[in-house]
N, C-alpha and C positions, 0 to 999 in steps of 0.2 A: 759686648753685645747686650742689649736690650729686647728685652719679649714684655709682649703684649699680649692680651686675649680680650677682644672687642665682639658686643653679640648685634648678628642684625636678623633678622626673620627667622627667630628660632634657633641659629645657629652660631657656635663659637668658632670664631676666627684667631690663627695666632696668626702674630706679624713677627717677626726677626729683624730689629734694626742695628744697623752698624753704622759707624763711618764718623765722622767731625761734627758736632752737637748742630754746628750753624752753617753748614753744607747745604748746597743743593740736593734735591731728592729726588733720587732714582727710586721707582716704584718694580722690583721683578716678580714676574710670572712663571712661574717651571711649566713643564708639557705636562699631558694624560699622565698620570702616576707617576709624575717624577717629583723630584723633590730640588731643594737648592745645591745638592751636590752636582747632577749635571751642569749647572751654572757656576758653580764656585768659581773659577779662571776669569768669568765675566763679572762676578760681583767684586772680586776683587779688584780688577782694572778699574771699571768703574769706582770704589773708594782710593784710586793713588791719584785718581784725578779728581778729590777732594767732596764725590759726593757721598752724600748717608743714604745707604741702599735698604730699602723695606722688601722682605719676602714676603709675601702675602700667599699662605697656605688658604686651598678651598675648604669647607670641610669637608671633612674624610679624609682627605689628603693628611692632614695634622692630623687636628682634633673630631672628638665624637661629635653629636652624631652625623653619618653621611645624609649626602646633599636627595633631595627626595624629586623623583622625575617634574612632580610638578613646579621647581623651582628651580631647575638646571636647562633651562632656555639660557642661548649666550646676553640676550639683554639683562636675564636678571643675574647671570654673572657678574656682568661689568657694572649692576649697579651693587653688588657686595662688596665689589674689590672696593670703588668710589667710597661707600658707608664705611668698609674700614680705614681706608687715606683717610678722611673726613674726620674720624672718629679718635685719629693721631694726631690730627694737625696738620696735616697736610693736603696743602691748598694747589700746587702744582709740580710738577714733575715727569722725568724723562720718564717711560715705560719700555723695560726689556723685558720684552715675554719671548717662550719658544714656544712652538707649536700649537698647544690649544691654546696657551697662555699668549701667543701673538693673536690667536682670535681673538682672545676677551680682550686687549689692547686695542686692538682696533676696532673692537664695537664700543669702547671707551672713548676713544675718540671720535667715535660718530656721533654720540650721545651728550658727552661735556669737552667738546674741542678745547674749550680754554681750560681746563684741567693740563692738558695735555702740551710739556714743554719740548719733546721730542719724542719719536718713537725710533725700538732697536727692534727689529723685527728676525728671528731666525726662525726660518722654514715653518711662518705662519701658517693657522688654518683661517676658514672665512674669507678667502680672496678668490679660489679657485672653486674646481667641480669634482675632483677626484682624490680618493684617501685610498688607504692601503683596502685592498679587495675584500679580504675577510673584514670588513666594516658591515658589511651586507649580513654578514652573522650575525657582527655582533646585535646588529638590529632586531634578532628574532627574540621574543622574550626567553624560548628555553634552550635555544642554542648561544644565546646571549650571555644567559646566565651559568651554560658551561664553562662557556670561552671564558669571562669573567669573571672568574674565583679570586679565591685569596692565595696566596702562593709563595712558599720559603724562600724561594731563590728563582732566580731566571733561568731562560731556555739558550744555551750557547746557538743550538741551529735557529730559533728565530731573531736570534742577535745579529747572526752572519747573515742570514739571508735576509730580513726586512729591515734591519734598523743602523745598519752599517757599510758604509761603503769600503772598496775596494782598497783603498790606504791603508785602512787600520784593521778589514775583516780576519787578515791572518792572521794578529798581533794576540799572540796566544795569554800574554800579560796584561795587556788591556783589556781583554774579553774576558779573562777570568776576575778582574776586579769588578767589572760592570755585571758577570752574572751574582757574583757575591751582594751587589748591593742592590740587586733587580729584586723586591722585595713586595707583596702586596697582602696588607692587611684586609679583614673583612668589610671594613667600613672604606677606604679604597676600593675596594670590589665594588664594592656596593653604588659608590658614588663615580665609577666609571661606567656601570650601567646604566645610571640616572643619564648623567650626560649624552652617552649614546642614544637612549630612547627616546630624551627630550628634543633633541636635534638631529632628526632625522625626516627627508621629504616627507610629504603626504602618503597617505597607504595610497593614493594610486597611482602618484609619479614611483611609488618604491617598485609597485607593479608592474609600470611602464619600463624600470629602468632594471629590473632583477636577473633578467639573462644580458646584460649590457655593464662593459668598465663604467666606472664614474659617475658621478649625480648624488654623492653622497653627502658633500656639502652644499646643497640649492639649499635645504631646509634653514642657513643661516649667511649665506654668505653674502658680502657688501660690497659684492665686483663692482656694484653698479657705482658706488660711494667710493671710492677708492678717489674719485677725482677731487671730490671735496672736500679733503685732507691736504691739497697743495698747499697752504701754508704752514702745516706743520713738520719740520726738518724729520727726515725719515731715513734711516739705513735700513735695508733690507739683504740679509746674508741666506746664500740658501746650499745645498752641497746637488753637486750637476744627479749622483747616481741616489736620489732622497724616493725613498719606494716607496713611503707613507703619505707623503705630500707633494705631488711633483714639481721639481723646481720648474717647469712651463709656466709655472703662474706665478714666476715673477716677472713675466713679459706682462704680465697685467700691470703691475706696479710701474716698469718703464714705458707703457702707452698713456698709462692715466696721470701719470705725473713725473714729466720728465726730471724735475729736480729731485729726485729721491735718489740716494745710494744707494743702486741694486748690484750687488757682487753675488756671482757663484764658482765656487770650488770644486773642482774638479775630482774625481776619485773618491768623493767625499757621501756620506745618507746622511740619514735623518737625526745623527745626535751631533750634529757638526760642531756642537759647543765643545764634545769629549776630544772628537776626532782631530779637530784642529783648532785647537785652544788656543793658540800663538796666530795663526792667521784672522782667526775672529777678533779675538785681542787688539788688533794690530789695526784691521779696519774701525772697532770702535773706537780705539785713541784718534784717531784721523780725524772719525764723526765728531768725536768732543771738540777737538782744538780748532777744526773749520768751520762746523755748522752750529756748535753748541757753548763758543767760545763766550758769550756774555752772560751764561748761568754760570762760571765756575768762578768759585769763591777769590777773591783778591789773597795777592800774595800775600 
């Protein structure tokens, strides 16, 4: 492994690279406070199929200091992530992001298409209208900033009930490792509020829409652009019972462009990467060897 720590507006970025010196390059994005362990299963696949996969930690997420409201808009996400590829050497590559981290991929792609040699997209945000309901909290500044603390360990019941589906929610072994490493530092606190604050409707769509489900992503999302990404090879995985993100808006992905892999799993939420590592797995080797077969390194 190789780390990096690259600064852009202020702040320090680490990157985590692995994989075959002169590989193609996969670019990964973890979700809202998560880190490359949810991903591990897929960073892996990803290097047996010869690419060198960069993590690209936000700040807070890594390193000090956390990300500051007025810089956590998703365009000046994806132009950090860019600054740091940029700042490695890397001039193009696949992007697996989950969740927030599929947002900032695809507004990466909105932004530097030709950066962009494929996208893996699992249970994206920025495509759709609805996030988990207490997101309308999180948007308040002091109910916000309850919600949003720093915290030793995770919550089994909001494990079971919002972040896991029915397959794995009884798996009293998998849920205790996942609250074990459900961990959030003050500078993650910190930089999960920025995010939320920064991207959230206008106060008077928030107005419009605060006794009503959904509307919590209009403040960023690229439904409308979704179509103008068909030439970039695109797998999109999402789990059928996903409470944070509803898989419905992968029916956006199969209206706006019918060539993209959209698969969803059945019994499965929103850490689909944990819950069904082997099926995830499984579709991305497919994506590499059919749609991604001319970036992978010669025998």
């Amino acid at each position: 492994m190789k780390e990096a720590i690259v600064e852009h507006g202020g702040y320090r970025i680490r990157v985590r690279t692995r994989g075959p010196a002169r590989g193609p390059h996969a670019i990964v994005l973890p979700g809202m406070a998560d880190t490359e362990f949810t991903l591990a299963a897929q960073i892996h696949e990803l290097r047996r199929h010869g690419y060198t996969t960069h993590v690209i930690e936000l700040p807070g997420f890594g390193l000090t200091p956390a990300l500051r409201k007025e810089s956590a808009h998703f365009p000046q996400l994806a132009d950090l992530v860019l600054s740091a590829a940029d700042k490695i050497g890397v001039e193009r590559a696949v992007i697996l992001g989950h969740s927030l981290g599929g947002g900032i991929a695809l507004h990466i792609a909105v932004r530097r298409p030709a950066f962009v040699a494929g996208l893996i997209l699992l249970a994206p945000a920025a495509v759709g209208r609805s996030l988990l309901w207490t997101y309308k909290l999180f948007c308040l500044p002091l109910v916000g900033r309850a919600l949003l603390r720093p915290k030793r360990s995770g919550s089994r019941r909001y494990l079971r009930y919002f972040l896991l589906g029915s397959k794995r929610r009884d798996d009293e072994v998998f849920v205790e490792r996942l609250v074990r490493r459900d961990r959030h530092s003050a500078a993650m606190a910190r930089s999960m509020r920025a995010i939320c604050w920064a991207n959230q409707p206008s106060r008077w769509r928030r107005l419009m829409l605060l006794a009503t489900p959904g509307g919590e992503q209009l403040g960023y999302t690229l439904r409308e652009q979704v179509a103008t990404l068909r030439d970039i090879p695109t797998l999109v995985l999402w789990g059928s019972e996903d409470r944070v993100i509803s898989a419905r808006d992968a029916a956006i992905f199969r209206a706006a462009n019918p060539s993209a892999d959209v698969r969803v799993a059945p019994g499965v939420g929103h850490l689909l990467p944990l819950e069904v590592a082997d099926w995830v797995n499984g579709h991305i080797a497919r994506f590499i060897t059919t749609r991604l077969q001319e970036l992978r390194p010669a025998a």
